[in-house]
Every structure is written in structure tokens, then in C-alpha cells.
N, C-alpha and C positions, 0 to 999 in steps of 0.2 A: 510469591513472586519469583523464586528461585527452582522453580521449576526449571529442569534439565533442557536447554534452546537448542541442543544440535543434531544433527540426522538421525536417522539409524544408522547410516551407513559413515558416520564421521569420520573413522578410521581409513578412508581413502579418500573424503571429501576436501578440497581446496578452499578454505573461506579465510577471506579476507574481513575485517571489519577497524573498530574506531573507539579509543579510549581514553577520555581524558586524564592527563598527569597533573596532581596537584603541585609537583616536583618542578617541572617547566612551562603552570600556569597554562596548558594548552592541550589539546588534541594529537596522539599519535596513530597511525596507523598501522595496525596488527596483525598478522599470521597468527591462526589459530594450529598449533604443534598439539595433539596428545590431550592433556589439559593444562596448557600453557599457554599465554598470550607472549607472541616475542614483536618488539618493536622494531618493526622495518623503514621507518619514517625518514632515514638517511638514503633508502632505495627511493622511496614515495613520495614524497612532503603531503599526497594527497590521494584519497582514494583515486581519484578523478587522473590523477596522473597513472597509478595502478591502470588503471581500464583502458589508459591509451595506448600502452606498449601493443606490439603485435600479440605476443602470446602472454596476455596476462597470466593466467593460471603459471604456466612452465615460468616468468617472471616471478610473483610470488614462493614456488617453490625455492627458486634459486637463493633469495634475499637472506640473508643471515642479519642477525641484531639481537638484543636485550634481551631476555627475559623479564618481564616486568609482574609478572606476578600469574597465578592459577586462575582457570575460567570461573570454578567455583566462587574462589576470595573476591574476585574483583563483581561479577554478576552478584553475589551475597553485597555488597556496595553501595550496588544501584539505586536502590530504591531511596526516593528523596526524604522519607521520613527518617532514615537509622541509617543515610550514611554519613560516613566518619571523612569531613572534605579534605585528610589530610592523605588521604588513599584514593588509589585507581578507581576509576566505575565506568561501565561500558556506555557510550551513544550508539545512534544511532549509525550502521556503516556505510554512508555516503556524505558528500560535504559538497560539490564546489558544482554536482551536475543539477541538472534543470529538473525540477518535480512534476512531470506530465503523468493525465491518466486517459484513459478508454472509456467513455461511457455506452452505457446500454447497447454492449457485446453479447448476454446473453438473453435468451426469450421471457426467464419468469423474470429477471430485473426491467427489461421493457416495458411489461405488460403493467408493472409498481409504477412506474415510470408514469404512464398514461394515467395511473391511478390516481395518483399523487396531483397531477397537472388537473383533472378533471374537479376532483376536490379542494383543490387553491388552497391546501395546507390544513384541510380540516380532516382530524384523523375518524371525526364520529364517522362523515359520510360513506371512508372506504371501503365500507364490507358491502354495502348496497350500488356502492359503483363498477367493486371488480366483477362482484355477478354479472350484470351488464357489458361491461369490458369486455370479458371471456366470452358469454355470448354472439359479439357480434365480432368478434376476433377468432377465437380459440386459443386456446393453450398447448397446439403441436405445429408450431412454426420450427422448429428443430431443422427439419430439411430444407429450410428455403434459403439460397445465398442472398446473400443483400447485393441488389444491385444488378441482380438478372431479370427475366425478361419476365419468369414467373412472378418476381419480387413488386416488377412495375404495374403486373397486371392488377395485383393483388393490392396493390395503392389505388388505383384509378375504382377500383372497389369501394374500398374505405372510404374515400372522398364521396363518394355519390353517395353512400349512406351516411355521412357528416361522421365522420368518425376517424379521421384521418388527425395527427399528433406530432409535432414535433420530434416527438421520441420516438414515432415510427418512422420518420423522416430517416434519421440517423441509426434505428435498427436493421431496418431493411432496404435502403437508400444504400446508393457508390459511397456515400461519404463517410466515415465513422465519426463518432465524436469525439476530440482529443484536447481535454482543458489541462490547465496549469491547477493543479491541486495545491501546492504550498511555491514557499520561495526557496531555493538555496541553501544549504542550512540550517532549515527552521525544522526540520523533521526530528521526532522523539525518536528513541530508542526500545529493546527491549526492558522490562522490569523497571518503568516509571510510568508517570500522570500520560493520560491522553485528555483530550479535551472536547464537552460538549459545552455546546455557547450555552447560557444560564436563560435566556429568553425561547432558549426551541421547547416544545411539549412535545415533538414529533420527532425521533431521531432516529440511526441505526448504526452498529458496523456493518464495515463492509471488508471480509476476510478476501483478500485479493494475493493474485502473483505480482510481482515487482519485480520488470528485465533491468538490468544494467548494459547500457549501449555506448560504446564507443562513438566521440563526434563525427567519424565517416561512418554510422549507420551500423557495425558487429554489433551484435548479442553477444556480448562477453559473460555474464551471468545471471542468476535471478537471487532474489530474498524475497520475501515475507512483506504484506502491508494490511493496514486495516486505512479504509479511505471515510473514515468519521462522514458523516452525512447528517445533515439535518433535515427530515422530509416535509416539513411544513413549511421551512423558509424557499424551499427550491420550488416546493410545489405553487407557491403563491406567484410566482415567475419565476421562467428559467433565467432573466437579468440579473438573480439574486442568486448565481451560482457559484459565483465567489463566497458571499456571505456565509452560503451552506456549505461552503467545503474547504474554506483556507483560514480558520482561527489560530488562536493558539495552541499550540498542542494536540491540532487535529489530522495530524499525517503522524501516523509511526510508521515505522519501516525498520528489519531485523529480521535475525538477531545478527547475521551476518548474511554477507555476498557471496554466495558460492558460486566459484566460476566453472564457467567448460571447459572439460578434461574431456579424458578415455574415459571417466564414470559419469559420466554429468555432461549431458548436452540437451539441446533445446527439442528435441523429441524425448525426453524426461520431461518438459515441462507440458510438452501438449497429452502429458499423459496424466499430469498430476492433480490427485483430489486434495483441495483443500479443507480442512475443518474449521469449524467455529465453535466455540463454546462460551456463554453467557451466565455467570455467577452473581446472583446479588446478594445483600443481605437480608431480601425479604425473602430468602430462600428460595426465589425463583431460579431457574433453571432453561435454557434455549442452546439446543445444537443444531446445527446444520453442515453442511458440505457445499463448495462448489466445484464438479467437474470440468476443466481444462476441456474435457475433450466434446463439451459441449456448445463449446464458444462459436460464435454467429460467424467470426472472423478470424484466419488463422492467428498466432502471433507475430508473425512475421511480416503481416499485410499491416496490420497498425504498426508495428515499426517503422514501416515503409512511410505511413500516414503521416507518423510523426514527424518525422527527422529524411527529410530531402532537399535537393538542388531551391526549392521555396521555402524552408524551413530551416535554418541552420541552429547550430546549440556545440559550440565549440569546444565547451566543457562537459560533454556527453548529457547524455539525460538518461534517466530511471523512468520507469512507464509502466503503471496500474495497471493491468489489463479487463478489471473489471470483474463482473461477480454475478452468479447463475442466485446466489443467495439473496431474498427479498422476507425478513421478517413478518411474518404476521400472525405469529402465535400472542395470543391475548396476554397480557401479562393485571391489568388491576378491575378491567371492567370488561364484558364481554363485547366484542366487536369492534374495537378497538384497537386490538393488534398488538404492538413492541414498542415499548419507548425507552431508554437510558432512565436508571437511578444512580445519584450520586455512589461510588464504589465499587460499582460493578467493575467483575474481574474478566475483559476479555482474552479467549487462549486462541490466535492466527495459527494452526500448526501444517505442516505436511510433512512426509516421511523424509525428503531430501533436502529439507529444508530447514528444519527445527520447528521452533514453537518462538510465537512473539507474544507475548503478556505483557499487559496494560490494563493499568486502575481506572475507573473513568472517574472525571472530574469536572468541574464547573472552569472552562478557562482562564478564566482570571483567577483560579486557586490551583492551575498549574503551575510550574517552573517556568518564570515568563523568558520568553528566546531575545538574548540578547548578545549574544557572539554570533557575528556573521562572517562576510567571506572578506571586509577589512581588518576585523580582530585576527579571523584567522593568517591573513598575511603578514601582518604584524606581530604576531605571534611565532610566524614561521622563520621571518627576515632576524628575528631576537636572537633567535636559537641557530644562525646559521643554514639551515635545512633551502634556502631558495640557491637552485643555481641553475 
């Protein structure tokens, strides 16, 4: 679980991130120096305030504070089984913004999408309905923009052959789809529990980019996300789309924020492959990738989506942007596909971003979330830090 979480290129990277002090019973705010964590929380009181300034990043560089400890020592911490509660250990590095995501941005998660709904949560049927699916679809919608003229033709299609979906509504449709994946605060970090609900048979990660947006709308930076997903519960109704995507411990996010600099800007992210890897104990094994630069919608157009003059979110909001990645490599019986076993070790990585690692767990046997953004205030008003 201590796997190395920061770029390649760390040594000119700006990351911000989040560290709880057993020292002041609370969450500080951190610059990552070298392999240092220095506490800037007399600059900050709050990621969320970070991300408002004009120029975060040149902000963060400026901010002097603590040394609170080495990235090694405090990430070696983390993990909820062997840490020592009288020492630092990293969270998650956002707190006070809004947890929104994108769904079904790219074409092979769509096409899952349709699968998933056609099936109402039953994984036996999916191998016998994506053949069908792809048949009367395909599987090189790559070129078509959602919401053109080609896009509508190609709906009015689908409908007269009864094959029209929801989720193609929102793939290839003006609208995207933009949910509230967690609350506030409730997001895991790197190097601890993530959470599948103990009632799903049907699950998946979902290795995604994560913007950081200032409340007037900037892309100040991205991190790392895995958007936990239960496909049987979603599939049985999309009404059930909270259930399948807002548990306990089923949003991580990490390892840190890197913002935009001169090395790091958001044409880095439309460039960026993410990876996935899947470790159990029954020695199974699942990688994958999803290409950024395959996405149905720019990222900037779902930002737009998200957060305007009808949408407001004052404390900024974070935003999944969704995953080209859809499971279906067999894992216990042939036809079947991918499902979670308790343990399994997910690794979210990309080259500018690090690596975010998480255990999988039954959510009610994760670290149940109970400081939110009154603990956090109270927390903050104790220590002096609100002004």
C-alpha cells in the first residue's frame, strides 16, 4: 500500500494535498517540498480556499509553514490496519468542494451502460446481450460528437429499431450526464479501505481523472479517482444511482491535486492515459487503461455542464470525468465478466499524477466517515485558523 503516489516528473510538480494531525485532532493542509509535507493551513484553513485564490499553484508555492513530517513516514501511516493514531497519515486532498462526476463520456463505457440496463442487474445475461448491443450499434462511435446533427440522425435510427437507451440519450445527446457521486468530505484517500456495498454481486472500479474547479468555473488542477460502481444495483434502475455510487468509502480521490503551472496544464490532461490494475488474493490479475484523448466530450465542455449561471457550487467542485474502462474480463465462471473480492488491491495511476491505491472492502468494514465540514469548522475556529 506504500507504493511511491507522485509523478514522474514530481520534481517540478505543484501538489497540494490533506493530512490529518493527531497533535490538533484535525486535518491540515499540505505542500508537497522534495519528500516533505509542510503545513500551510495558516495560508489555507482549506483545500477549498487553496483553489479560490487567482493563481493557486504560484499561491501554494509562496506559502511557508511546518514541516510536519516525510511523504514516506506519514503515507507508511495510512493504512487503517498498522497505523500508529498518535502520528500523521495522509487523506484524501479535497474537503469543503462539491463531489460531481460525468457519466457515460466514453463509447466502450456506454455501450456497458446499455448492457447493464438491458440486463437489470443480471451479470449471467451480459455476454449474450453485448453481442447483440454491438450488433445493432457498433463499437466505432469514436467520431460522432454528441449532440450533432449526425448524432440525432443516428438516434432517430435506434429508436425505430427499439434500441434507443437512456445512456445513449446522454452519450450521444447535447446533454451529458453530471451526478453527485459522494458528499463533502466523505471521500477516501490514498493507502486505505475503499468500499463495495456487501449486497452488490456485480461491481467495478472505475480509474478516472478528477478537475479541481474553482466556484467561478477555473480548472485549477486535477488528481486521481476510482468512481466505485455497483453494476447490478444501477443496472436494475438508473433511480438507483445513488445507491450504486454514494456508499461508504466508495469515492477515493488522490494522492494529491496538482495544479496548473508552466509544467501542468489542462492540455496535459486531454493527453493523459490512465491505468488500472486489479490484484486479489485469488491471484487474479485485471489491467486496463483509459485514454483522455478518447473522451465523447471535451473537458472543459462538462465543466461548463457542471458548474454555470443554473448551477452554482460556491465551494468549488471536483469532477470525475468518466472512464473509456468497462470490465469484462471473466474472473470465477466463464461469461460473467469482473466482479470485486473482498481485498482486492486497486492501483489508479498516470504519469503526472501518481498512483492512488486502495484495499477493497465490504462498506460497513471500512473507516466509517464521520468528520464532516461542522467537525471540520470546529476544528478550525479551536485552532485559530478561520479569519
Amino acid at each position: 500500500m506504500t507504493t511511491s503516489v507522485l509523478p514522474d516528473d514530481a520534481g517540478v510538480a505543484t501538489l497540494a494535498g490533506r493530512v490529518w494531525r493527531p497533535d490538533v485532532a484535525g486535518p491540515s493542509v499540505v505542500a508537497v517540498r522534495g519528500g516533505d509535507l509542510i503545513d500551510v493551513t495558516r495560508h489555507f484553513p482549506t483545500v477549498r480556499d487553496l483553489c479560490e485564490t487567482p493563481n493557486p499553484a504560484a499561491a501554494l508555492k509562496a506559502a511557508g509553514g511546518e514541516t510536519i513530517g516525510t511523504l514516506d513516514a506519514i503515507l507508511a501511516n495510512t493504512a487503517p490496519d498498522t497505523r500508529n493514531p498518535e502520528k500523521p497519515w495522509l487523506l484524501t486532498p479535497i474537503d469543503l468542494q462539491a463531489i460531481k462526476a460525468a457519466g457515460v463520456t466514453f463509447v466502450a463505457s456506454m455501450l456497458e451502460r446499455v448492457i447493464e440496463e438491458r440486463a437489470r442487474g443480471d451479470l449471467n445475461a451480459a455476454a449474450a446481450i453485448r453481442s447483440e448491443v454491438t450488433r445493432l450499434i457498433g463499437d466505432d462511435l469514436a467520431q460522432l460528437r454528441p449532440g450533432s446533427p449526425e448524432a440525432a440522425r443516428l438516434k432517430q435510427v435506434l429508436i425505430d429499431q427499439g434500441a434507443w437507451s437512456q445512456y445513449l440519450e446522454v452519450g450521444i445527446g447535447p446533454d451529458a450526464e453530471i451526478f453527485t457521486k459522494s458528499q463533502p468530505m466523505a471521500a477516501v484517500g490514498t493507502g486505505v479501505d475503499a468500499g463495495i456495498h456487501p449486497g452488490s454481486s456485480w461491481n467495478n472500479p472505475e480509474p478516472e481523472i478528477v478537475l479541481a474547479v474553482s466556484s467561478d468555473g477555473r480548472i485549477v488542477g486535477a488528481t486521481l479517482g476510482n468512481d466505485v460502481n455497483l453494476r447490478d444495483v444501477e443496472g436494475r434502475s438508473a433511480l438507483l444511482l445513488g445507491k450504486a455510487k454514494d456508499n461508504n468509502a466508495s469515492c477515493a480521490i488522490g494522492p494529491f491535486i496538482r495544479l496548473f503551472d508552466a509544467h501542468f496544464t489542462l492540455d496535459d490532461i486531454r493527453s493523459t492515459v490512465v491505468t488500472l490494475t486489479v490484484r486479489g488474493e485469488d491471484g487474479f490479475e485485471l489491467e486496463g487503461s483509459s485514454s483522455i484523448a478518447m473522451i465523447s466530450r471535451d473537458p472543459a465542455d462538462l465543466v461548463s455542464q457542471m458548474l454555470n449561471a443554473h448551477h452554482c457550487f460556491p465551494d468549488g467542485a471536483v469532477l470525475f470525468l468518466g472512464t473509456m474502462f468497462a470490465p469484462v474480463k471473466d474472473r470465477d465462471f466463464q461469461g460473467q465478466g469482473f466482479t470485486h473480492k473482498t481485498n482486492d488491491i486497486v492501483t489508479v495511476a498516470a504519469p503526472k499524477l501518481g498512483c492512488l491505491v486502495n484495499r477493497m472492502r465490504p462498506t460497513d468494514r471500512c473507516e466509517a466517515w464521520s468528520f464532516g465540514a461542522g467537525a471540520l469548522m470546529r476544528n478550525l475556529a479551536k485552532r485559530g485558523l478561520l479569519h
